[in-house]
Structures are given as structure tokens and as C-alpha cells.
C-alpha beads as a LAMMPS data file, in Angstrom:
LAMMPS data file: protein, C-alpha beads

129 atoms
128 bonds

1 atom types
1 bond types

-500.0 500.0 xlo xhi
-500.0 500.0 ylo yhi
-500.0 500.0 zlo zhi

Masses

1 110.0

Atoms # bond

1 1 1 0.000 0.000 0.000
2 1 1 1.244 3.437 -0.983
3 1 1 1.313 6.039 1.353
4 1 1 -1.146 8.133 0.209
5 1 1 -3.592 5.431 0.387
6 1 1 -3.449 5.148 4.310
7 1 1 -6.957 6.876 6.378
8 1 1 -5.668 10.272 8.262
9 1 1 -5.770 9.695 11.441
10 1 1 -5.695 13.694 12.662
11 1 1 -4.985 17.306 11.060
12 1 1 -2.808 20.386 12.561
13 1 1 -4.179 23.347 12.309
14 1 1 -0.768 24.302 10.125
15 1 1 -2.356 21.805 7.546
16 1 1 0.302 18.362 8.512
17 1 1 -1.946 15.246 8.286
18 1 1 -1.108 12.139 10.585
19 1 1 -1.681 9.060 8.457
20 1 1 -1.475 5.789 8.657
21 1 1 -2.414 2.719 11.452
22 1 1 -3.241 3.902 14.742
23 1 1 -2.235 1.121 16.362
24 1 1 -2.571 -0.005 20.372
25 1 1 -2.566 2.704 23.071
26 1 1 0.950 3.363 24.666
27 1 1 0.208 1.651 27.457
28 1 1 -0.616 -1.631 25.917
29 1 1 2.976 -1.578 23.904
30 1 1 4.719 -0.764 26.934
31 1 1 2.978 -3.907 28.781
32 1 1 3.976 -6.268 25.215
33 1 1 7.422 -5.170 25.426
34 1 1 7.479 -2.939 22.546
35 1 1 7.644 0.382 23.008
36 1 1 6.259 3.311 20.820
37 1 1 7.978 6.039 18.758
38 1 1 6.104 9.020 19.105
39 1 1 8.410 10.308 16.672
40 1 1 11.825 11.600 16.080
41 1 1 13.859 14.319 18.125
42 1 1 13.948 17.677 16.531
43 1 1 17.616 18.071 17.872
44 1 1 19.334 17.306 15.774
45 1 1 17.745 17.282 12.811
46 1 1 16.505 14.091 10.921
47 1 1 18.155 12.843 8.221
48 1 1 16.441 14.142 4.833
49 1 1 15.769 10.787 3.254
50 1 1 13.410 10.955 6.033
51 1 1 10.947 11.957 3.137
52 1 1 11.718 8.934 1.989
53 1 1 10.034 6.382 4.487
54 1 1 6.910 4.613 4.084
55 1 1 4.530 3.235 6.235
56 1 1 5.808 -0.831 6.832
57 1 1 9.225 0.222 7.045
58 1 1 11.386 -1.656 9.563
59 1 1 14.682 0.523 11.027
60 1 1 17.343 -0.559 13.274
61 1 1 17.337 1.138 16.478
62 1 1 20.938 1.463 18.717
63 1 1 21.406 2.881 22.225
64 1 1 24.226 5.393 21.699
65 1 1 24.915 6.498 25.487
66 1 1 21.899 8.613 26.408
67 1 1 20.215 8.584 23.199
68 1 1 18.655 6.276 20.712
69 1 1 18.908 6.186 17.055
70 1 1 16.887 5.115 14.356
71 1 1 19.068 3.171 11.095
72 1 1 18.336 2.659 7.766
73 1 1 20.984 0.942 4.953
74 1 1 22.560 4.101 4.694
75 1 1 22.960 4.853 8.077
76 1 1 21.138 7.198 10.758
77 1 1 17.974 8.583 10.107
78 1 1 17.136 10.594 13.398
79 1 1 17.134 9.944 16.891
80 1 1 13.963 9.174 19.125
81 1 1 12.437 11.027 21.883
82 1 1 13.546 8.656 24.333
83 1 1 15.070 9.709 28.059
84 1 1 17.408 7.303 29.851
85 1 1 15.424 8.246 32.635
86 1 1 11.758 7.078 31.446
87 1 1 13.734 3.336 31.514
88 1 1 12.281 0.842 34.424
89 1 1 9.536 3.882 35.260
90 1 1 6.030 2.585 36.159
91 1 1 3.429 3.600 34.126
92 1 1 0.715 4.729 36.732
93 1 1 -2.815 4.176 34.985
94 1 1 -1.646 0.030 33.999
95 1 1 0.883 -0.515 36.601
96 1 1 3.435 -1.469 33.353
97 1 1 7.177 -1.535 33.417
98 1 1 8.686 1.000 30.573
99 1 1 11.762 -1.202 28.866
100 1 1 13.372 0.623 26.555
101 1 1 15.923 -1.597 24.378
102 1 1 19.289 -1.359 24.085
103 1 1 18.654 -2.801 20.294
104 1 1 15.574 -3.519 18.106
105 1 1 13.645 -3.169 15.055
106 1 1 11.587 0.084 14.941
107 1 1 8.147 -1.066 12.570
108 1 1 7.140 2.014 11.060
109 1 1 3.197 2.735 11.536
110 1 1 2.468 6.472 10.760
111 1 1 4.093 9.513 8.732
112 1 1 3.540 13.244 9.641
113 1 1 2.930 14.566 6.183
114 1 1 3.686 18.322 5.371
115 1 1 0.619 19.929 3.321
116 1 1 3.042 19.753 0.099
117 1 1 2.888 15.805 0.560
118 1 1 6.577 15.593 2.184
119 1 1 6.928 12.916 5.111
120 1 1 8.094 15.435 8.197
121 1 1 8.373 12.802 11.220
122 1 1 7.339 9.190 11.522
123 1 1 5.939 6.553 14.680
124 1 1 5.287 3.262 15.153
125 1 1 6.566 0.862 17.615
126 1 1 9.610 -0.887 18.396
127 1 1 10.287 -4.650 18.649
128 1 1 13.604 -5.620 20.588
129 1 1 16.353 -7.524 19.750

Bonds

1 1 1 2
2 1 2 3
3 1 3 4
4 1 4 5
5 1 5 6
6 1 6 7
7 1 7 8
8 1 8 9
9 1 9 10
10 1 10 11
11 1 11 12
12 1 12 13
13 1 13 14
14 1 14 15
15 1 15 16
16 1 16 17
17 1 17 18
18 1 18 19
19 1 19 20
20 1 20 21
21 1 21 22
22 1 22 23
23 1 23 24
24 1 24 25
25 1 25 26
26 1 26 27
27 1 27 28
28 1 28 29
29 1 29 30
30 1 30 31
31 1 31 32
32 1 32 33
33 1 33 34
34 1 34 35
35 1 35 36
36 1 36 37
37 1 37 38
38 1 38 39
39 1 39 40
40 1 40 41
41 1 41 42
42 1 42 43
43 1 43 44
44 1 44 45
45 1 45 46
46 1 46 47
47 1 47 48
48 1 48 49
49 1 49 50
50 1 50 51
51 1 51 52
52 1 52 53
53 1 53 54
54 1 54 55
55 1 55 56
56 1 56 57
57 1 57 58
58 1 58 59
59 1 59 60
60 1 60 61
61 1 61 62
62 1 62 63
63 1 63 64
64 1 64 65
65 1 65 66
66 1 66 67
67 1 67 68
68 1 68 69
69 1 69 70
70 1 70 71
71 1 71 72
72 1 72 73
73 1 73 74
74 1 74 75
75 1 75 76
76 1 76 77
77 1 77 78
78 1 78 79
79 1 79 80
80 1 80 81
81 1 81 82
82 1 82 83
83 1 83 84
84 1 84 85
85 1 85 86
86 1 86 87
87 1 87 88
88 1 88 89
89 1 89 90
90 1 90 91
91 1 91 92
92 1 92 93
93 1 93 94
94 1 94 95
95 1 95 96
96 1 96 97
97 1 97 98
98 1 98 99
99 1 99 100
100 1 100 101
101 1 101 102
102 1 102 103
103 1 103 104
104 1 104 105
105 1 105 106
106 1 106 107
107 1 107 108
108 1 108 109
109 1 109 110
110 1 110 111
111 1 111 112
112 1 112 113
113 1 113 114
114 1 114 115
115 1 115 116
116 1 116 117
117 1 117 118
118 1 118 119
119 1 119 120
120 1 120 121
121 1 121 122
122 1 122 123
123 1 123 124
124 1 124 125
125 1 125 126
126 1 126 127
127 1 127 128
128 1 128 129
């Protein structure tokens, strides 16, 4: 399935479209072991082939001391918005352990899409190694 042919799941007001599968809550990945990607960090800035990734996409993902990076074949893509710190916390509401991999394959589930068409960010959830 192309890109284009995945249901928005919510609009900005600045016109960016979330598409793609919405997937479990947060809480229920955390409790499987496979925690979500809300996205990439802004700082520093994703790789521009990030335009280039589609919905089904699997990247490698690498602890690199405090951060986490997201790998395709040609190398790093962006890092994700995980803290060191949010590792072994206890979600309140389910009572679930956050693990946060040292290793893993990040499965690619939705694209932030500029209102030009251009993939801006991407989520999903991770599956560890």
C-alpha cells in the first residue's frame, strides 16, 4: 500500500496530516514489550531521506549512550524522543514496566505529512532484539 492510500488519522491546524495505522494505546505496547515512537527528536535534525520512508518500514534502532537512534541501509535517520530516565519507570494508569531496548527493530506505523505531501516525522513501535 502506498502512502497516500493510508486513512488520516488527525490534522494540525498548520495543515500536517497524521496518516497511517493507529495502532494499540501506549500503554498496551509498553505492557507487550514494545515500546512506541512518538516520533523523532527535533535536535538534531533528521536525516532528509526521512521523506523517503513509508509506512511498513522496519529501522534498526541502537542505544548510543543517552540517546537512541533510528538506522536505515545508509545509516542514521534521526534519533527518538527517548530519556534514559523514562527506563524501568512505572506507568501509573496500567501498573506497566517501561523497557526501553538497548537494540531492536523500529516497525514504522504512521508519517507526519507536510501539506506539500513531504513525510516530516514518523511513529510506530519498536520490537527488541
Amino acid at each position: 500500500m502506498r502512502n497516500q492510500e493510508y486513512p488520516e488519522i488527525s490534522r494540525r491546524k498548520n495543515g500536517d496530516r497524521l496518516i497511517g495505522i493507529a495502532g494499540p494505546l501506549a500503554d498496551d505496547l509498553y505492557s507487550a514489550g514494545t515500546p512506541p515512537v512518538w516520533g523523532l527528536a527535533k535536535n538534531p535534525t533528521p536525516a532528509s531521506r526521512i521523506s523517503e520512508v513509508k509506512i511498513g518500514d522496519q529501522l534498526q534502532i541502537q542505544r548510543l549512550g543517552s540517546r537512541w537512534v533510528a538506522q536505515d541501509a545508509q545509516g542514521v535517520v534521526g534519533n527518538l524522543r527517548w530519556l534514559p530516565g523514562d527506563d524501568g519507570k512505572t506507568v501509573v494508569a496500567t501498573g506497566a514496566r517501561i523497557r526501553l531496548p538497548l537494540s531492536g527493530t523500529f516497525h514504522v506505523q504512521r508519517l507526519l505529512i507536510d501539506p506539500n505531501g513531504v513525510v516530516k516525522d514518523i511513529g510506530g513501535y519498536v520490537e527488541p532484539s
